[in-house]
C-alpha positions as CSV (number, residue, x, y, z in Angstrom):
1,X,5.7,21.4,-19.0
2,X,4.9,25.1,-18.2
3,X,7.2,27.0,-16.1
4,X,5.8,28.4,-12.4
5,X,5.9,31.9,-12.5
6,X,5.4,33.9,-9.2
7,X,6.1,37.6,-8.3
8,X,9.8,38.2,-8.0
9,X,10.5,39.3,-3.9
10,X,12.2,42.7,-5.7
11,X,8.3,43.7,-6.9
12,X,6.3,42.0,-3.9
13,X,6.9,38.8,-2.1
14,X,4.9,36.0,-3.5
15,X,2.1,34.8,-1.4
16,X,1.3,30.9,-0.8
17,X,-1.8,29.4,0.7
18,X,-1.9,26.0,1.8
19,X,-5.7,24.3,2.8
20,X,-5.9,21.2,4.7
21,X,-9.0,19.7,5.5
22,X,-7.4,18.3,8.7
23,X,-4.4,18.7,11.2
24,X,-1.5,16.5,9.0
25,X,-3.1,17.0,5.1
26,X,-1.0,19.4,4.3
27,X,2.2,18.4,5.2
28,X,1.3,14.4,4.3
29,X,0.1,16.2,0.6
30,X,2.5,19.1,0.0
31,X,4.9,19.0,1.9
32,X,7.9,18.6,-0.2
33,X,6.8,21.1,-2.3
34,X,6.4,23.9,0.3
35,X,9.9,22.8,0.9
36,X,11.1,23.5,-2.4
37,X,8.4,26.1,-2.9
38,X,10.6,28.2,-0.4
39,X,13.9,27.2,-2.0
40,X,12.6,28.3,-5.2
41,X,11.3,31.6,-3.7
42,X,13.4,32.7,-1.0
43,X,11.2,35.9,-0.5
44,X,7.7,34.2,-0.7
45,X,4.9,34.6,2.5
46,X,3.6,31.4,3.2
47,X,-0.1,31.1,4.6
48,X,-1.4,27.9,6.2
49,X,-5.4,27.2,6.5
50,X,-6.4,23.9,8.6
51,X,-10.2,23.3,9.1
52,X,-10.9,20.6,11.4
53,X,-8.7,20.2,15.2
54,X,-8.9,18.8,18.6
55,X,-6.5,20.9,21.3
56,X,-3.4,18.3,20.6
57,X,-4.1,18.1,17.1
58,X,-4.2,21.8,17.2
59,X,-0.7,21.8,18.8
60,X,0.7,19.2,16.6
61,X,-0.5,21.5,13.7
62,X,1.2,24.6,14.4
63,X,4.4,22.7,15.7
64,X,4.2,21.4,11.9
65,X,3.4,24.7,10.5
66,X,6.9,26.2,12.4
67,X,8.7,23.1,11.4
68,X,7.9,23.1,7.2
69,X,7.8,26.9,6.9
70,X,10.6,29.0,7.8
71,X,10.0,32.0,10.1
72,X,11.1,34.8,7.7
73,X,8.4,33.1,5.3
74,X,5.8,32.5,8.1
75,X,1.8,34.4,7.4
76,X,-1.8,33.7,8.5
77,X,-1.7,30.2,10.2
78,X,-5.3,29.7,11.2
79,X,-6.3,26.3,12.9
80,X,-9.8,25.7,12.6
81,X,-11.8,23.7,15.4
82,X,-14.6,22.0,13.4
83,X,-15.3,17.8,13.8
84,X,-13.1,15.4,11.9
85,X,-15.3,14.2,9.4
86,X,-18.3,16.0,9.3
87,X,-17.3,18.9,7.3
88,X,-19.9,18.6,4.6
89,X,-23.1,19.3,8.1
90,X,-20.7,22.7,8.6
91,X,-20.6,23.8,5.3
92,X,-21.5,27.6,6.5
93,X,-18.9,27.4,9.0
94,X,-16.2,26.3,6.6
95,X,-17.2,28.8,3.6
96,X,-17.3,32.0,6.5
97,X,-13.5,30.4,7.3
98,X,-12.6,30.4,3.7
99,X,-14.3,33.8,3.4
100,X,-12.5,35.6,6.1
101,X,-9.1,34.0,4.9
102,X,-9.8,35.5,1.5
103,X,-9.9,39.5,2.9
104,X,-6.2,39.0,4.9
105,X,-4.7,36.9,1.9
106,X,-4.1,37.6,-1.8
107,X,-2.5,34.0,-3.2
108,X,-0.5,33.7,-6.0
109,X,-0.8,30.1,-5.9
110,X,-2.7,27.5,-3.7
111,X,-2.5,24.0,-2.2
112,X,-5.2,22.8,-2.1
113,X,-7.1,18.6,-1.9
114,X,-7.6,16.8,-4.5
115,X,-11.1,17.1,-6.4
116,X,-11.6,13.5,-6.5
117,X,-10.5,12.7,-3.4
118,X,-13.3,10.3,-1.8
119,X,-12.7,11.8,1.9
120,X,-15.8,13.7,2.4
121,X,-13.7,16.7,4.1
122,X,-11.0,16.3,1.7
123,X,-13.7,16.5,-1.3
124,X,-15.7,19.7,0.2
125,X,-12.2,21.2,1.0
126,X,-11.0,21.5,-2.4
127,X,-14.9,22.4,-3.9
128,X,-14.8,25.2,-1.5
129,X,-11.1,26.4,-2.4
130,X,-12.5,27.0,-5.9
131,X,-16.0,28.2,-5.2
132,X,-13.6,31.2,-3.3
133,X,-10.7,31.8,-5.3
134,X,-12.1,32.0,-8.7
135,X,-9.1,34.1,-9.9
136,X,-6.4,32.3,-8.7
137,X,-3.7,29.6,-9.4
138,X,-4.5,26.1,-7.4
139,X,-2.6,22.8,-7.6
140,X,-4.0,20.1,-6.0
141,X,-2.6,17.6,-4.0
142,X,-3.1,13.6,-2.7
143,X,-3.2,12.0,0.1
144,X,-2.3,8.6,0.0
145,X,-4.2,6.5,1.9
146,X,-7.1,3.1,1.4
147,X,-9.9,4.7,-0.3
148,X,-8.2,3.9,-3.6
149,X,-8.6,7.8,-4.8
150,X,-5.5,8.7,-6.2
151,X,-5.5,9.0,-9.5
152,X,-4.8,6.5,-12.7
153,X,-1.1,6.2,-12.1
154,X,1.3,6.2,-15.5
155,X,2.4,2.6,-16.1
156,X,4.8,3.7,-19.1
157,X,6.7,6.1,-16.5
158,X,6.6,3.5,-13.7
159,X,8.4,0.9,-15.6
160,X,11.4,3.0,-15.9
161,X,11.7,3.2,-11.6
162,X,11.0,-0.5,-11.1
163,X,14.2,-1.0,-9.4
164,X,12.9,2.1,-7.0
165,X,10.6,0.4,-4.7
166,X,10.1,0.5,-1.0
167,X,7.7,-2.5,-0.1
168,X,8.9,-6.3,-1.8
169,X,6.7,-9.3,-0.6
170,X,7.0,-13.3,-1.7
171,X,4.6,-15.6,-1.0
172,X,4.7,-19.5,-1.4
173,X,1.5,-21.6,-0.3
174,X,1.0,-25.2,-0.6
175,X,-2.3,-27.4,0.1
176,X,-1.7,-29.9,1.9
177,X,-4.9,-32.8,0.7
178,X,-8.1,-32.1,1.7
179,X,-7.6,-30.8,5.5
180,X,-4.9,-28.7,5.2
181,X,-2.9,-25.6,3.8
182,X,0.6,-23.9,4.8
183,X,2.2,-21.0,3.5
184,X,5.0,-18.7,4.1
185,X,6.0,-15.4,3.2
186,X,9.0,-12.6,3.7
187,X,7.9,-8.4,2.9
188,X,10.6,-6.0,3.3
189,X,9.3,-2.6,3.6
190,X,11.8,0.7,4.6
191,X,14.6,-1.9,5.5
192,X,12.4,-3.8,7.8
193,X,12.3,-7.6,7.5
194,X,9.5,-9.5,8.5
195,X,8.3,-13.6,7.9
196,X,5.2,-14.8,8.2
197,X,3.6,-18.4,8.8
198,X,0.1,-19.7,8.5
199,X,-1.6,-23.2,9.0
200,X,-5.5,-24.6,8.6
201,X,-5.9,-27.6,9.3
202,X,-9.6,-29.5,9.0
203,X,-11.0,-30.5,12.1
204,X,-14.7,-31.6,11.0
205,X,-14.5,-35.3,13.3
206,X,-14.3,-33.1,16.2
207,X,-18.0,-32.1,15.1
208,X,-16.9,-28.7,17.7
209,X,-15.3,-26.3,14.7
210,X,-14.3,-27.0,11.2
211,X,-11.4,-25.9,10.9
212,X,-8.3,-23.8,13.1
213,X,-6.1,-21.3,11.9
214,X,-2.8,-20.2,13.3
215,X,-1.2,-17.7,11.8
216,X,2.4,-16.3,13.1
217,X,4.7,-13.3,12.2
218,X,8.6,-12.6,13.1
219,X,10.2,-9.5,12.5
220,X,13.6,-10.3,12.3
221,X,15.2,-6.7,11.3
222,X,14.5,-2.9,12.8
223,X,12.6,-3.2,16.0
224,X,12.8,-6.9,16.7
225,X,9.0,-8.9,17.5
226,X,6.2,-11.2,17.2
227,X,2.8,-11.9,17.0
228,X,0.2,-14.1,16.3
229,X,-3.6,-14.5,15.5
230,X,-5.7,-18.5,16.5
231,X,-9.0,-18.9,14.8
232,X,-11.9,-21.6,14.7
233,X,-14.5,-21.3,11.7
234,X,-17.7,-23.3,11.8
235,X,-20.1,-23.9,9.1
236,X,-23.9,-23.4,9.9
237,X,-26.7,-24.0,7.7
238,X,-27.7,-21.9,5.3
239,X,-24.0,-21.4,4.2
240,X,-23.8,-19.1,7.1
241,X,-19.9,-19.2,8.6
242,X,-18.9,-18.2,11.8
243,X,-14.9,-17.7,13.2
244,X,-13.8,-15.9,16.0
245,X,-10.4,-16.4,18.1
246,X,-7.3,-14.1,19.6
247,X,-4.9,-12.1,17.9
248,X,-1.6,-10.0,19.7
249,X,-0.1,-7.8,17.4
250,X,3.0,-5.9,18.9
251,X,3.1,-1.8,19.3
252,X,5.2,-1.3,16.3
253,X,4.1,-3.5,13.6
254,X,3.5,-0.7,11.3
255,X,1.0,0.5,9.0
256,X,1.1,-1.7,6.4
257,X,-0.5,-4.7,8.5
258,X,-3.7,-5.9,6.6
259,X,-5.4,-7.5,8.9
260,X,-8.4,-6.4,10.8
261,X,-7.3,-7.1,13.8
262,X,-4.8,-4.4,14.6
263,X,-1.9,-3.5,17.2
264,X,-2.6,-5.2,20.3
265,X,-4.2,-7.9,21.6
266,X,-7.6,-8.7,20.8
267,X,-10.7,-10.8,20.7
268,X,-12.7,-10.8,17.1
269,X,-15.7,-12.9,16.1
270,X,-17.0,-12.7,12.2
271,X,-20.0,-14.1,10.3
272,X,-20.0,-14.8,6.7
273,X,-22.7,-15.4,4.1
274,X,-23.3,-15.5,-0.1
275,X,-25.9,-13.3,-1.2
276,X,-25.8,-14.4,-4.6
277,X,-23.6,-16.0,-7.2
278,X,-20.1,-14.6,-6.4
279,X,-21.4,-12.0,-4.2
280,X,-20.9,-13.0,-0.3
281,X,-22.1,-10.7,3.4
282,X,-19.6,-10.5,6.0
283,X,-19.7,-8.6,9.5
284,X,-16.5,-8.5,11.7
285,X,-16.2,-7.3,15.1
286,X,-12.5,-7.0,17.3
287,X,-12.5,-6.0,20.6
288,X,-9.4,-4.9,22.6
289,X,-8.0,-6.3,25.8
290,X,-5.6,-6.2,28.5
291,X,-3.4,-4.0,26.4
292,X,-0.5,-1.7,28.2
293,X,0.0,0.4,25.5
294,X,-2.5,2.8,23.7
295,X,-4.5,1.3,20.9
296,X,-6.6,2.9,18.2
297,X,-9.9,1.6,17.3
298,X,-10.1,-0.2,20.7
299,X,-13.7,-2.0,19.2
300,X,-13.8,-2.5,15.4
301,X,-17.4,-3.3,13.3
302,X,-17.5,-3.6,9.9
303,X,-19.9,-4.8,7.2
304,X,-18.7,-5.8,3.8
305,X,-19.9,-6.8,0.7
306,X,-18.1,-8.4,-1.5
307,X,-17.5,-10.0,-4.9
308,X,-15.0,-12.7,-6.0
309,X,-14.2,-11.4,-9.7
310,X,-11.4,-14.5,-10.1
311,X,-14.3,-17.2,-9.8
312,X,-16.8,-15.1,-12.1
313,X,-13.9,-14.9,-14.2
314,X,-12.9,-18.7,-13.8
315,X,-16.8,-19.6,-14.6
316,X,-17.2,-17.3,-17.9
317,X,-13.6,-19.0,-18.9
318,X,-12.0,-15.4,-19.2
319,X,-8.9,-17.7,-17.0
């Protein structure tokens, strides 16, 4: 691996830019190694570059900004005030911010998005970082998140940190005949302990619904709670599905909670139907209510298509 090499603070302190596309990207992406950027060079200027912001983002952004960088090493922090993602529509305003940065700084190295990141802002972010600085050192960084952007990890290098994990799940499901299915599960994530329960059980006689669907959780360690989610389904012609029912999930479940319905309690409804041969339509809409806490994405829509590779598999005998 090649060595960084900066300016030494005795000829001229070395100058870092960071670029973030929005208000925490930087120090979600970098952060650690602005940290040890500094450690590394004690004399160093660091310069910090946001494009997007609301007023309390703004404030939570420069309250970062003060926290990571150290005041001795503090430059340009500039806080732009564009819309959360609709960078690539501004794409004059965000080159004149880049070119107006480039006149008061002169990096020696740059933080900048990854090029294959999927975010739209994220993605025009890091094209515009090189378009400007076509002279200049850039590392790019990730931010982990769904999209399923970050690049092909190293399996070789994993397997010798298997015992360094921070998310452990075990599952055991059982059918239970024709009418109805159980299962039970335990994830430990960050020192937190948390079971989960689910039942279906057939109700076709009742010629109302289907089938009903209860699904509990427990967290047993950290912040102590419960929640749970009741569903009908009902089968229509045409293979078209219905289910809808009532979920309440508490404030700090966390991010790692999969399901659709979110924190709080909710009402959801979804429709499902096969296109074609392992290829199936579903829309999904949650609504919140009667919630005393905040709650983010208060009504939920989604359409998804998608594809059951395990049955195409299963059919073509691949499993």
């Amino acid at each position: 691996m090649l060595p960084l090499s900066l300016p030494s603070a005795s000829s001229r302190r070395p100058q870092i830019l960071c670029i973030g596309a929005h208000c925490d990207d930087i120090e979600i992406g970098c952060g650690g190694a602005i940290l040890s950027l500094q450690r590394c060079y004690p004399g160093c200027r660091i310069h910090w570059l946001v494009l997007t912001s609301v007023p309390t983002r703004r404030r939570e952004a420069l309250a970062a900004a003060n926290a990571f960088v150290k005041a001795s090493a503090r430059g340009e922090v500039r806080i732009g005030e564009l819309d959360d993602g609709l960078l690539p529509a501004h794409f004059a305003e965000v080159k004149a911010q880049f070119e107006d940065l480039k006149r008061a700084v002169e990096p020696d190295l740059i933080l900048t998005h990854h090029g294959l990141d999927r975010h739209q802002d994220h993605a025009l972010a890091c094209q515009v970082t090189w378009q400007t600085f076509r002279n200049h050192l850039i590392w790019e960084y990730e931010v982990p998140k769904y999209d399923g952007d970050l690049s092909t990890p190293n399996v070789f290098e994993r397997f010798d940190r298997l015992s360094e994990n921070n998310y452990t799940q075990v599952l055991v499901g059982k059918k239970l005949g024709a009418r109805g299915a159980v299962s039970v599960d335990w994830t430990g994530h960050e020192g937190v302990d948390t079971w989960r329960q689910a039942v279906r059980v057939g109700t076709r006689e009742t010629h109302v619904v289907d089938a009903v669907r209860l699904e509990l959780y427990q967290r047993t360690t950290g912040t102590h709670a419960e929640g749970f989610a009741l569903s009908a389904e009902r089968m229509l012609p045409h293979r078209l599905s219905l289910a809808g029912g009532y979920a309440t999930i508490d404030r700090d479940y966390g991010g790692l909670n999969g399901d659709r319905f979110n924190r709080g309690r909710r009402v959801f409804a979804e429709a499902r139907v096969p296109l074609v041969q392992d290829l199936s339509l579903s829309v999904f809409y949650g609504h919140a209510v009667g919630n005393d806490f905040p709650v983010t994405n208060a009504d939920r829509f989604d359409i998804v298509v998608g594809y059951n590779a395990l049955k195409a598999l299963q059919r073509r005998g691949a499993l």
